[in-house]
N, C-alpha and C positions, 0 to 999 in steps of 0.2 A: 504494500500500500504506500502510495506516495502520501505524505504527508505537507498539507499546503504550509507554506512558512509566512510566520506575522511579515503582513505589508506586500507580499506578494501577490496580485488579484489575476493574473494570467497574464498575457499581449494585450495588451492594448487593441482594439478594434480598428482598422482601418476605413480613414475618411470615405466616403461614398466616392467613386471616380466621376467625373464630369461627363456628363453624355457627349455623344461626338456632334462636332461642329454640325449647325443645322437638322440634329433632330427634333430639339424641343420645336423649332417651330413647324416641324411636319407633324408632329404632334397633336399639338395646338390647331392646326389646320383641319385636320380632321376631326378632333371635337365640334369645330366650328361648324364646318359641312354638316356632320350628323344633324346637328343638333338645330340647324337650320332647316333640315329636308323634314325629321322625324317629329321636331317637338316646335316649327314655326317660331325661332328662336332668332331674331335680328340676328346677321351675321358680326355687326360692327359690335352688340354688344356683348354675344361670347368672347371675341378678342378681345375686349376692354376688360372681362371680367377676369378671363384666365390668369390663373395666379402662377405660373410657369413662365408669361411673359411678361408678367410684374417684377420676377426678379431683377434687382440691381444689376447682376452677375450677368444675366443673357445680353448676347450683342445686340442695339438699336436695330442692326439689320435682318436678325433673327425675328423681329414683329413685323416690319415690312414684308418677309419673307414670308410669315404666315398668313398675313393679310392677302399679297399675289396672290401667293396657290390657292386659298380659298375662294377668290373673286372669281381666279379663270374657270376653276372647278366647277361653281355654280353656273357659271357661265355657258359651260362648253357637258353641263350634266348627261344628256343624253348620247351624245358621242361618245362620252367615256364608259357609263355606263354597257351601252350596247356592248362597246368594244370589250369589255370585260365579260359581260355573260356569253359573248361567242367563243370564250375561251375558256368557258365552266362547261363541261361537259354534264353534269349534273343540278348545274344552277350553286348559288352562293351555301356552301354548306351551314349548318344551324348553329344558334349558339356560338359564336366565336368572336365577340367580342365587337371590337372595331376593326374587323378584317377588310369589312367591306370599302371603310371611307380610308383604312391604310391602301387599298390599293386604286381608289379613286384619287388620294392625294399624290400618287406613283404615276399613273396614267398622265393626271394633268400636266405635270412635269415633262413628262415622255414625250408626250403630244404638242403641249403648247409653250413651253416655258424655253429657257435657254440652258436647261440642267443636262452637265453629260450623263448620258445612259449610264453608267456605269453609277454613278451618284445619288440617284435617284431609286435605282433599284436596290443598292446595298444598303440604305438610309430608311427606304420601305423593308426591308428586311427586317433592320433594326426593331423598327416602330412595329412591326409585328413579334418580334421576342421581347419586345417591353409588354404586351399584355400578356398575361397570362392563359387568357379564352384563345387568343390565335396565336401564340407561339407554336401550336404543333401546327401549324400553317405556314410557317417560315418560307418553306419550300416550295410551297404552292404559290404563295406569292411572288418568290423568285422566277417561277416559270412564267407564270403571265405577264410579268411585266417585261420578262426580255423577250415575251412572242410579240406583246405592243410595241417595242421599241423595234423589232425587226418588220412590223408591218405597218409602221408609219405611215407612207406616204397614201397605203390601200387604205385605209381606216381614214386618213383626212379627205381622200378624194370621193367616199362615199358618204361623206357625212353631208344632212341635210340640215340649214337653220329651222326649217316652221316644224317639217317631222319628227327630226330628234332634239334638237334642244330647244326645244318649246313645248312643257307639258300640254298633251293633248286636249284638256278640257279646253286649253287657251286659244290652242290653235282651232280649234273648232269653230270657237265665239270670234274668232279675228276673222276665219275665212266667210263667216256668215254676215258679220258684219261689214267688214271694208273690203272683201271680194278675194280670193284666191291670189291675185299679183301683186296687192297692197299687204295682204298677210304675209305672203315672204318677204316684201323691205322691213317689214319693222322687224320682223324674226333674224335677218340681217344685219339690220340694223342696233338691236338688242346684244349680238355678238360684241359688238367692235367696242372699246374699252374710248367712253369719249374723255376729252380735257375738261378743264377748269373754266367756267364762267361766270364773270364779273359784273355786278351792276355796280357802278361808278356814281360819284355824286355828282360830277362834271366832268366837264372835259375829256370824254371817252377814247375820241384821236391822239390823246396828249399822252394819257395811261396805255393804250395799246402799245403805243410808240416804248415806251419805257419798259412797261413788262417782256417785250417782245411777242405781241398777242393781234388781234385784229378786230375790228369794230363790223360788229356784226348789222347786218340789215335794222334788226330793231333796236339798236342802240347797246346792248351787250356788249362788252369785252369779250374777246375768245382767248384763250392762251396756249402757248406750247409747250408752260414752263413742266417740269416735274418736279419743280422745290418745295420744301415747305410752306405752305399760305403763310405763315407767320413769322416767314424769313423773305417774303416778297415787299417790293417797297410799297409803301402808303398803306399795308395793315395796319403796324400799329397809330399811325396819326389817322386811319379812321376814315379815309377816301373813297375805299369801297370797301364790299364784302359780297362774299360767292352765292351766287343761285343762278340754276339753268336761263339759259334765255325765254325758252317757254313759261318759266315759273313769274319770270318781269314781268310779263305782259296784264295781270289780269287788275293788278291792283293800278297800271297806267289808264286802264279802261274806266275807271270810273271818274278819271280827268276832274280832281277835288284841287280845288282852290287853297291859295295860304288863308288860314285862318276857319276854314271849314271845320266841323265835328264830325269825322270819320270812326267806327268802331271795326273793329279787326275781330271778328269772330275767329276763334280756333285759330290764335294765333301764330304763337310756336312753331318753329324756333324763329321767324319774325321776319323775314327776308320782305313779304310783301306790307308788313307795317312800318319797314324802313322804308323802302319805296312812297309811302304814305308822308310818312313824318319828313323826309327829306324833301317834296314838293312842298311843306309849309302848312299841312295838314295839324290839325290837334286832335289826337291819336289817341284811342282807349281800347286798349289789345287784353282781349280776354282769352282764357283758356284755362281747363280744367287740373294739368298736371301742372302744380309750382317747380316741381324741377326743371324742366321745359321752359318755363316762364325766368329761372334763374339763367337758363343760358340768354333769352332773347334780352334778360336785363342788362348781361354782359356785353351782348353786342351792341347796345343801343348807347351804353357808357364810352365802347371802344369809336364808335359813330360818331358821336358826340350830337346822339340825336335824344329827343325828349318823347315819352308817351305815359298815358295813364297804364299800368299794368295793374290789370285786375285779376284774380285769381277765382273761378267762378263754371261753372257748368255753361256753357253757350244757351241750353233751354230753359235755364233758372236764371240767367240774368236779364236784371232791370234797371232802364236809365231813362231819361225825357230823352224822345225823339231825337237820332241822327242824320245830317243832310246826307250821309251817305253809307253808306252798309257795304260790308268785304265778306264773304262767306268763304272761306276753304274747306272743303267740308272733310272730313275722315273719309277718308274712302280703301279700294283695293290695292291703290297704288302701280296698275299694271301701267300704267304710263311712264313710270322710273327703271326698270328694271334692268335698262342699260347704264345705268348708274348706280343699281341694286339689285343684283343679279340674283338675289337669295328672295326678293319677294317672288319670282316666280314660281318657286319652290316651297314658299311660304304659306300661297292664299289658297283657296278650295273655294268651290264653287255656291256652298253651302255659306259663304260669306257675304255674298250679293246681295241676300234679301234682306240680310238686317240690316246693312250700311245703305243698303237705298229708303229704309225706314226712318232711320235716322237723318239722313240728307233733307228727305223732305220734311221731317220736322222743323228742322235746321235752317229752311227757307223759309217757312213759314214764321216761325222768330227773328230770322232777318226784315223781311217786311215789316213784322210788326212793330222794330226797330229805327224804321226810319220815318223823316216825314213827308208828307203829303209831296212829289215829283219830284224828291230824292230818288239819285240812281242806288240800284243794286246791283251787285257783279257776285256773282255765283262759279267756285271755281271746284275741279277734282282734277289730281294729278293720274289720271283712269282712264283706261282706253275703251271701257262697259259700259255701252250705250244706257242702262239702266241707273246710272249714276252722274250720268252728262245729258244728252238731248231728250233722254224720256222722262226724265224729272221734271225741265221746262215743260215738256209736252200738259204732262199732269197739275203741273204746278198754276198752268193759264186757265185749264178747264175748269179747276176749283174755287179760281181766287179769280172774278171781273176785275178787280180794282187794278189789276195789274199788268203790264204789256212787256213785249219785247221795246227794246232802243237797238237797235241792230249796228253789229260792228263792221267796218269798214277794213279794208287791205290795208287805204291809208295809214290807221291808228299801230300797225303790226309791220310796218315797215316793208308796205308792198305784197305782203305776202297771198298773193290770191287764193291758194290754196287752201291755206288756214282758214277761211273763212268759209263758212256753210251756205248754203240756201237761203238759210235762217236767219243770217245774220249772225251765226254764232262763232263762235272760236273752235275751232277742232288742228290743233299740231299732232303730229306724229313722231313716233321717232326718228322715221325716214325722209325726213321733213328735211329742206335747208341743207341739201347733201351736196357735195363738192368731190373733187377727184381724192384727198387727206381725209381717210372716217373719222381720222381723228379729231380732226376739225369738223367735221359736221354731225349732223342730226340736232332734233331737239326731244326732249322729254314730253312725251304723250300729257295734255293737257287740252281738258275743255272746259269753257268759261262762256257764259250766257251773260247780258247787263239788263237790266229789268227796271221798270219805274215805275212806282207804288203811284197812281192814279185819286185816288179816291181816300 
């Protein structure tokens, strides 16, 4: 018998070794995936919350890293997919963890990233003997991803945008709605990974020039840059701040004077209340979540612009009559999704009929909100006819007092297209395209203006 001696307690344990360069953020990537496709989880906020890319210790570049591969992933979901179950001979075996999104986040790499094959695949390895459910999968994910990586060029040349990476519900309602050739630009167009765009408080030729960017039809900034927004000039003195050029337009439409009382329904995060308060408007931005409401307070400091912020449920608040009314309403958000690639993997179709329940409440308290031949503008970042033109529709049969004020190409910076029958706003995302996707498209938005009569 060995006998232990005073002060002696064995070897000392050995520190944990450092996972190898850029796993944690493949990691992380796939959490995010999952957990965006299974459990309708924003993708920006699994990354924000992941405490593996909170650490000090992980490189800056390891959360940019995980962000990529998750954006293209979502991005480019049904390609990769596919690609992967033609190479399951029996389909995705059970129980094993995060095998699945470990070789989703492998694929994407494979396919669309600038990762050598060799790195991508022994880094998925890895990420698969980190879990314990698929490490006896090791194997198996070695083999499929060096069969994707040797069938590359077959796998991108039959990939379709509307077929495979646009869940089918979507594509359905796109081809029923805007026609068979209009649903593959935007399903195209929802591919292409666009830039950064600036609403400016002036001078939009003078900042384009500076940022290196270009001054879009309706007044927008466009940019080339890939820096940090908050290492670009005239952030911090408050010049401009970023929102789609689509996202501009709805709060220009209702053409409010300095000194007017404008209320900002469903504010947050505020883009189109600065629009407001920057033409000279007095501004009382309301919206239900305070956290939301603490970012637009920050940006409105960084602006150096002024509004009432009120904290309040859009259907429970009351004030005396506004000359003008802003509705953004909650909606599906299919009209971002080249910008959010994870809502398309997010929404279900079972979401429709409450958020169009809601909208129309939401109009109906905007009216009630303003006064007597004050405009209204009515806006959804949604490309679902049932939360854009059939709301108006329903919205004029129920309520006499109320009309269309129909919008003009003028007002949108020419743009004939945008504009409906109706008079209404309808952008696309295939909208405003140019020979650089980078530079073009706009985020799927439609917005109605309406004047309370009576």
């Amino acid at each position: 018998m060995i006998k232990q001696q005073r002060g002696f307690s064995g070897p000392r344990p050995r520190a944990p070794e450092p996972p190898a360069p850029g796993l944690t953020a493949r990691i992380a990537a796939a959490r995010a995936i999952s957990e965006a496709v299974t459990l309708a989880r924003p993708l920006e906020e699994r990354l924000a919350a992941d405490l593996s890319l909170r650490d000090p210790r992980i490189d800056p570049r390891d959360r940019a890293l995980a962000r990529s591969i998750s954006t293209v992933a979502l991005r480019r979901m049904g390609t990769i997919r596919k690609a992967i179950a033609q190479r399951l001979e029996k389909g995705m075996p059970r129980r094993t963890g995060a095998l699945e999104w470990t070789l989703v986040v492998g694929a994407a790499q494979l396919l669309f990233l600038e990762t050598p094959d060799h790195a991508a695949v022994d880094l998925a390895v890895r990420a698969a003997r980190a879990d314990a459910a698929s490490a006896p999968f090791a194997g198996l994910v070695n083999a499929i991803l060096r069969s994707v990586a040797r069938d590359r060029a077959t796998i991108l040349g039959a990939s379709d945008a509307l077929d495979d990476d646009t869940p089918p519900w979507l594509a359905a309602r796109w081809r029923a709605t805007y026609g068979d050739e209009a649903a593959r630009a935007i399903a195209a167009a929802n591919r292409c990974e666009p830039t950064l765009d600036l609403s400016v408080k002036s001078d939009a030729v003078g900042w384009a020039a500076r940022l290196g960017g270009v001054v879009l039809p309706t007044g927008s900034v466009r940019l080339d840059s890939h820096r940090p927004v908050v290492e670009l000039e005239g952030y911090a003195d408050g010049e401009w701040w970023v929102q789609d050029a689509a996202a501009a337009l709805p709060a220009r439409l209702l053409g409010v004077r300095p000194g007017q009382r404008v209320v900002d329904l469903c504010a947050a995060p505020g883009g189109k209340s600065a629009e407001l308060a920057a033409a000279g408007a007095v501004v009382t931005t309301v919206d239900r979540s305070a956290e939301r409401l603490k970012v637009l307070s920050a940006n409105f400091e960084r602006l150096k612009l002024d509004a009432e912020i009120v904290v309040a449920d859009a259907l429970a608040f009351d004030a005396a009559p506004f000359d003008a009314t802003l509705i953004d309403a909650p909606c599906s958000a299919t009209g971002t999704i080249r910008r959010h690639p994870d809502v398309a993997w997010m929404k279900r179709p079972a979401d429709l009929p409450v958020l169009a329940r809601l909208q129309s409440q939401l109009l109906d308290k905007a009216i009630a909100l303003t006064k007597p031949g004050g405009p209204i503008v009515y806006c959804t970042c949604s490309l679902e006819p049932e939360e854009g033109e059939a709301q108006i529709v329903a919205l004029l049969r129920r309520n006499p007092d109320v009309r269309r004020a129909p919008i003009t190409a003028a007002e949108i910076g020419g743009l004939n297209q945008c504009v409906t029958a109706a008079g209404e706003l309808r952008t696309l995302p295939c909208h405003l395209w140019g020979d650089d996707p980078r530079r073009s498209g706009l985020d799927g938005f439609f917005a109605a203006r309406l004047v309370r009569e009576g």
